[in-house]
C-alpha positions in Angstrom: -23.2 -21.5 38.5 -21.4 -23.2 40.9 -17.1 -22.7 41.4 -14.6 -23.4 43.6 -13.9 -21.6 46.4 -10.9 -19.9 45.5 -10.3 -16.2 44.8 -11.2 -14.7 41.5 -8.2 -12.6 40.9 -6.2 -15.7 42.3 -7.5 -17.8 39.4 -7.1 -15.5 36.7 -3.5 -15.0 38.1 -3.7 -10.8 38.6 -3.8 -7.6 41.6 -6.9 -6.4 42.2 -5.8 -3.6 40.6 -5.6 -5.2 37.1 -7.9 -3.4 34.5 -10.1 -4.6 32.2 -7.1 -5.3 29.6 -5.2 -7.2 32.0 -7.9 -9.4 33.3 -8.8 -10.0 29.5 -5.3 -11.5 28.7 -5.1 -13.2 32.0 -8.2 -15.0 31.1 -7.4 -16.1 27.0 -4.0 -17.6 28.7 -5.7 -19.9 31.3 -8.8 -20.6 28.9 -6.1 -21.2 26.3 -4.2 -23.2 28.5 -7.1 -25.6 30.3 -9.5 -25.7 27.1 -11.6 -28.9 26.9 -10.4 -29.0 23.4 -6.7 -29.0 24.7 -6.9 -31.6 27.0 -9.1 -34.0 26.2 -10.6 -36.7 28.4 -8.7 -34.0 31.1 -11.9 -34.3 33.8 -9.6 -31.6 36.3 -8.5 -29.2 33.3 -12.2 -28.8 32.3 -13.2 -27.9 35.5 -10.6 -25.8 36.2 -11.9 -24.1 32.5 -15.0 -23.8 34.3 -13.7 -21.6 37.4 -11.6 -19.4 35.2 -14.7 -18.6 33.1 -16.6 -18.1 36.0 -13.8 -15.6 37.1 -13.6 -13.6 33.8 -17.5 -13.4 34.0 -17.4 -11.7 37.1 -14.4 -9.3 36.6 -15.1 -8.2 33.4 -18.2 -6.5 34.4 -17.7 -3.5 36.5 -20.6 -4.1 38.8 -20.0 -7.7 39.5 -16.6 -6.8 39.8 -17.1 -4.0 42.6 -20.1 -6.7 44.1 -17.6 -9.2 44.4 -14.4 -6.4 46.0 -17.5 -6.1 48.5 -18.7 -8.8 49.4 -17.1 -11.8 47.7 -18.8 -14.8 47.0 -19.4 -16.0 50.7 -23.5 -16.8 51.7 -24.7 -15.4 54.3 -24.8 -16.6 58.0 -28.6 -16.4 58.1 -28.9 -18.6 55.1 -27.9 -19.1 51.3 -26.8 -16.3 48.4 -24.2 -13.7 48.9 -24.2 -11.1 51.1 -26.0 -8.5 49.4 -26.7 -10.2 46.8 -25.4 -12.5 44.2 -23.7 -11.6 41.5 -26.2 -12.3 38.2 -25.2 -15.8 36.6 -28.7 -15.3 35.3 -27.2 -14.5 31.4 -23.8 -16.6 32.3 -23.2 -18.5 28.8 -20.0 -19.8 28.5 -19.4 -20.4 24.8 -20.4 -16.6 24.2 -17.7 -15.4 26.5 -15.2 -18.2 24.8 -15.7 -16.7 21.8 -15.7 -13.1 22.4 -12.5 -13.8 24.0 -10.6 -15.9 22.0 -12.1 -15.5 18.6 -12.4 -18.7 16.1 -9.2 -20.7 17.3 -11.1 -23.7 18.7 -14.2 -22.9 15.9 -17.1 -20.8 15.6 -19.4 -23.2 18.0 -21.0 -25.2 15.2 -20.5 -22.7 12.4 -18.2 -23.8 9.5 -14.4 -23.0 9.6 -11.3 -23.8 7.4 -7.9 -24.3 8.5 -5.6 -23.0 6.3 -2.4 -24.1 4.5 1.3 -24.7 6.6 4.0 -22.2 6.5 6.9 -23.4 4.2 10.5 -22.8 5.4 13.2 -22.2 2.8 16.5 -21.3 3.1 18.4 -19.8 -0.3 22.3 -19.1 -0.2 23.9 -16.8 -1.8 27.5 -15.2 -2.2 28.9 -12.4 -0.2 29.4 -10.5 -4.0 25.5 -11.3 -4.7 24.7 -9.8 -1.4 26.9 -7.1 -2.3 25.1 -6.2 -5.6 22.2 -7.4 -4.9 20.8 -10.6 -7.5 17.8 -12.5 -8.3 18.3 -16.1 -7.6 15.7 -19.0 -8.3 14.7 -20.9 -5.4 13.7 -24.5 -5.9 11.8 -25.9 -2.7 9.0 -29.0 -2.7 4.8 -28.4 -1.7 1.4 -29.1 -1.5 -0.1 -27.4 -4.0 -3.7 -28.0 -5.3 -4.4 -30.6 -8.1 -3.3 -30.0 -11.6 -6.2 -32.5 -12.8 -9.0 -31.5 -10.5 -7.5 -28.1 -10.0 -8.0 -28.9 -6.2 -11.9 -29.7 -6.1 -11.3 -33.5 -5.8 -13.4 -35.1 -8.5 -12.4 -36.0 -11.6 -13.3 -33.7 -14.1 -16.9 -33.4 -15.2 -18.0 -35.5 -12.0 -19.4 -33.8 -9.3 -19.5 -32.8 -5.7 -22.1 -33.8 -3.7 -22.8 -32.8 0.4 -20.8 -34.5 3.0 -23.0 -36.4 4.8 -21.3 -36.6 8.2 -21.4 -33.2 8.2 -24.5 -31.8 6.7 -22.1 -30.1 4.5 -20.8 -27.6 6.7 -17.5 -29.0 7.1 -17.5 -29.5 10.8 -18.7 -31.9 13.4 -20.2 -30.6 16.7 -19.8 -32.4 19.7 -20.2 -32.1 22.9 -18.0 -32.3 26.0 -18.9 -31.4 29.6 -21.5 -28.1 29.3 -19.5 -26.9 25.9 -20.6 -27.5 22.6 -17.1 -27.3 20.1 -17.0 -28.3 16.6 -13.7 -29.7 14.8 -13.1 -30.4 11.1 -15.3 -33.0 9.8 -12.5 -36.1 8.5 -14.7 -37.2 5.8 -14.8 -34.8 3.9 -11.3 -32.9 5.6 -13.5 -29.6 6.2 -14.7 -29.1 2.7 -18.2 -29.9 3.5 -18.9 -32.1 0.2 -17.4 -35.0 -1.3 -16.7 -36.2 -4.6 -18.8 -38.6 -6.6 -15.8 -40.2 -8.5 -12.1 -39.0 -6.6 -9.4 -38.0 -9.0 -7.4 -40.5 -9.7 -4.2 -38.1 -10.0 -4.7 -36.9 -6.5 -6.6 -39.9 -4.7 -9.7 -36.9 -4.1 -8.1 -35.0 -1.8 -7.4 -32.2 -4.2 -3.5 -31.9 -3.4 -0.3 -32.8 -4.8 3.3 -32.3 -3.9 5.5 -30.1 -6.4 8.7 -29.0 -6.9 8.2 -25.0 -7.6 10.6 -22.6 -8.8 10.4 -19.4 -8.0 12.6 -16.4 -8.9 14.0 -14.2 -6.0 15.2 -11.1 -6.1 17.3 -9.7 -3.7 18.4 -5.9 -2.7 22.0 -5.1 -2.7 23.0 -5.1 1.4 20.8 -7.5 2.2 22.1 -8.9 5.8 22.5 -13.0 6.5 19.8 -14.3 8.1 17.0 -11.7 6.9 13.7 -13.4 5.8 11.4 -12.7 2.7 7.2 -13.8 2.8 6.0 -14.5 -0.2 2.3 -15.7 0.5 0.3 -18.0 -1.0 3.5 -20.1 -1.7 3.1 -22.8 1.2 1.4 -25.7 1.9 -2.2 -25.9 0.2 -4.4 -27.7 2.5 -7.0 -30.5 1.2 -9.9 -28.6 2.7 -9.8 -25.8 0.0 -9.2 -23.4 2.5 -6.3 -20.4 2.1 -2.8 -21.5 1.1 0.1 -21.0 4.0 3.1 -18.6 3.1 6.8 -19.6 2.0 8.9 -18.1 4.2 12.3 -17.7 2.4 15.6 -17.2 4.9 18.6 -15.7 3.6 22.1 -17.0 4.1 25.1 -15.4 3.1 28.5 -18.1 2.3 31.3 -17.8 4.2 33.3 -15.8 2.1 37.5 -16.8 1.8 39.2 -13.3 2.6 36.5 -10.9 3.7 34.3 -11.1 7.1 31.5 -8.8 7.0 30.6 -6.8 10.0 27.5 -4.7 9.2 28.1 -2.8 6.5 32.3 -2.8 7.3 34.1 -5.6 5.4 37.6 -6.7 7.3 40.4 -8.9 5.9 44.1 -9.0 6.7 46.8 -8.2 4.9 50.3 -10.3 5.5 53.4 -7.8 4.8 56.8 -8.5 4.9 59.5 -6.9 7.5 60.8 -4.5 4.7 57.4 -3.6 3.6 56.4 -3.1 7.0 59.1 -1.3 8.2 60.2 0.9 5.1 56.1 1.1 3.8 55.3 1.8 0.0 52.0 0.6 -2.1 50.5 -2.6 -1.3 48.2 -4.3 -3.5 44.6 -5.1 -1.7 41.5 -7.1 -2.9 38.0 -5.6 -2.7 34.8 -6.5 -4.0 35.5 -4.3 -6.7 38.3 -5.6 -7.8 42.5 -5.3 -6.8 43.5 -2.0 -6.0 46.6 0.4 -4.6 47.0 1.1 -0.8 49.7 2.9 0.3 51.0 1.6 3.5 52.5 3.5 5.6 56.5 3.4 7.1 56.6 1.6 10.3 53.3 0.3 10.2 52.7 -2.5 13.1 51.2 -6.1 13.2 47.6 -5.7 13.6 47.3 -2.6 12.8 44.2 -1.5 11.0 44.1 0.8 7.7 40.7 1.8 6.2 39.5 2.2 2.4 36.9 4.6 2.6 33.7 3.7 0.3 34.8 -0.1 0.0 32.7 -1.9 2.5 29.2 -3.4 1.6 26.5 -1.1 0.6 24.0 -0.4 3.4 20.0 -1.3 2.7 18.4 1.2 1.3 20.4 2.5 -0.7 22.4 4.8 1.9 25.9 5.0 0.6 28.7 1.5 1.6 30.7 1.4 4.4 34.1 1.0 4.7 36.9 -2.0 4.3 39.0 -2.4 7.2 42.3 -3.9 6.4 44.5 -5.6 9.0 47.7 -6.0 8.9 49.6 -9.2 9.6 53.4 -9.6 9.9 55.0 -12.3 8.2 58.6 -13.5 9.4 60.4 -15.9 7.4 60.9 -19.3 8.3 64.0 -20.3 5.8 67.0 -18.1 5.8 70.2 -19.0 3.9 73.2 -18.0 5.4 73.8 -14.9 4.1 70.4 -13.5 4.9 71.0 -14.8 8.3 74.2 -13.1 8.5 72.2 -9.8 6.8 69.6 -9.8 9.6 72.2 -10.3 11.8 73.8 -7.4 10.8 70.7 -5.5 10.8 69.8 -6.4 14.4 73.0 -4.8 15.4 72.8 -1.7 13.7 69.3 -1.3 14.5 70.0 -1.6 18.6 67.5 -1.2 21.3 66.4 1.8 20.6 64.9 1.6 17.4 62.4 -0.9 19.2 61.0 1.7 21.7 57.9 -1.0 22.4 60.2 -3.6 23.1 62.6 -1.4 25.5 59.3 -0.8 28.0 58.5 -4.2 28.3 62.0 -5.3 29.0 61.8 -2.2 31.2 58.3 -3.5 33.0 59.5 -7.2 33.4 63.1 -6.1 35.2 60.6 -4.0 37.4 58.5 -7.0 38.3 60.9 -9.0 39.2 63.2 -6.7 41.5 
């Protein structure tokens, strides 16, 4: 086997003191990366595919490995092989260590393989009360789902299949490219390995058909925005017969109108007036369980937060709710008649400064800023 004559641990991208797990890894990425299959045509990835296998053959085993921390792959001065010794390319089979490595994701080297279905994305929305309480909603999304006539062989019923003959009926065609043998689904027959004698005329043979399904969700109450649900074997079904993809189902909670939900703690604010704020009493709050009484305290201030234990969402699993976090916003008139004008006017004076304590150290701040 002939290579470049660059460093093994260079190629594979790791220290020489890398074990056996690292060099493993290193090597799926750069055969993964400079695959023939990947880069078709690619004369300079295929050989660089080449010296990375060569690499991973070497420093995989421990004795070539500590042959080649030796000695390295040099010949000697008094003519050809390595000092001491080769290393044994003898058993070197390429498409043996591509598969042990990376498994059947370019094929099984000429044996038969089936892709199966896409994922299908969905997203379902729901209200922050359904989230609350948890629901079951029915989702309505669109797929490839096997035939309803042929019930995804192909043929019209009572017809039958007969053996692709592209393929021999193993659903793949091998080909070679450079010293590799791969194989890639047959497009005669789209993998199946056999072809109908009369296609069905619903589905044009290929044994698919898109659908609009409906599907009924159910959802626990807490469930966050943005959490995902997998219900398999609702995706895309392929025309090769193979395994149907997944649905993969995304939750999104609406933006609700007077509560933002932060974890399991709901928030909204409350706008008071300046005699409610400043004398308190019982103020009237929404929750998700309806209106109820919160007694607000005298003197309360503008964005000040009060708390209703037991009120917030319910946390997954069913451990207990939070709470609801109520601001508080002050709201000032902007029409006054002239005798609430001359009230408040009143009002001011009798308060004076120091009923504003707040107010009298940042008027006591600014003069000392300035001086």
């Amino acid at each position: 086997m002939a290579g470049s004559s660059e460093d093994y641990y260079d190629l594979l991208g790791v220290s020489r003191e890398a074990n056996p797990d690292e060099i493993k890894s290193a090597y799926r990425k750069q055969a993964l990366k400079f695959h023939p299959d990947r880069n078709p045509g690619n004369a300079e990835a295929e050989a660089k595919f080449k010296e990375v296998t060569e690499a991973y053959h070497v420093l995989s085993d421990a004795d070539r490995r500590a042959h080649y921390d030796r000695f390295g792959r040099a010949p000697q001065a008094s003519g050809g092989g390595y000092a001491g010794g080769a290393p044994d390319f003898s058993n070197f089979d390429p498409q043996e260590i591509l598969q042990e490595v990376l498994g059947d994701l370019f094929g099984n080297l000429g044996g038969r393989r089936r892709i199966s279905g896409r994922d299908v994305s969905a997203e379902l929305v729901i209200s922050l009360e359904e989230a609350a309480r948890g629901c079951e909603k029915t989702l309505e999304f669109e797929r490839s789902a096997a035939c309803e006539t042929c019930h995804g062989r192909g043929a019209e019923p009572g017809t039958a299949l007969t053996a692709c003959s592209a393929c021999q009926g193993r659903g793949q065609v091998v080909f070679q490219q450079g010293f590799f043998r791969l194989s890639r689904p047959c497009q005669k027959c789209a993998g199946r390995g056999s072809v109908p004698e009369k296609p069905c005329g619903t589905c044009a043979g290929t044994g698919v058909m898109r659908k609009t399904e409906k599907l009924a969700v159910s959802l626990p109450a807490g469930i966050e925005d943005g959490a995902t649900r997998t219900v398999q074997g609702y995706g895309e079904a392929p025309s090769n017969g193979a395994a149907t993809g997944d649905l993969e189902i995304t939750v999104k909670i609406a933006e609700h109108p007077i509560f933002r939900r932060d974890g399991a703690e709901l928030r909204c604010t409350i706008p008071v007036s300046f005699p409610q704020a400043a004398l308190g009493g019982m103020l009237e709050v929404p929750t998700l369980d309806g209106k109820v009484k919160m007694r607000l305290p005298p003197g309360v201030q503008p964005g000040q937060e009060l708390r209703l234990r037991g009120k917030g969402m319910p946390r997954y699993g069913g451990m207990g709710r939070g709470d609801q976090i109520v601001g508080i916003a002050l709201e000032v008139p902007t029409q006054l008649s002239d005798a609430q004008r001359e009230l408040i006017e009143q009002l001011a004076k009798s308060l004076g400064e120091d009923t504003h304590p707040q107010q009298k150290t940042f008027l006591e701040k600014l003069k000392g800023l300035f001086e």
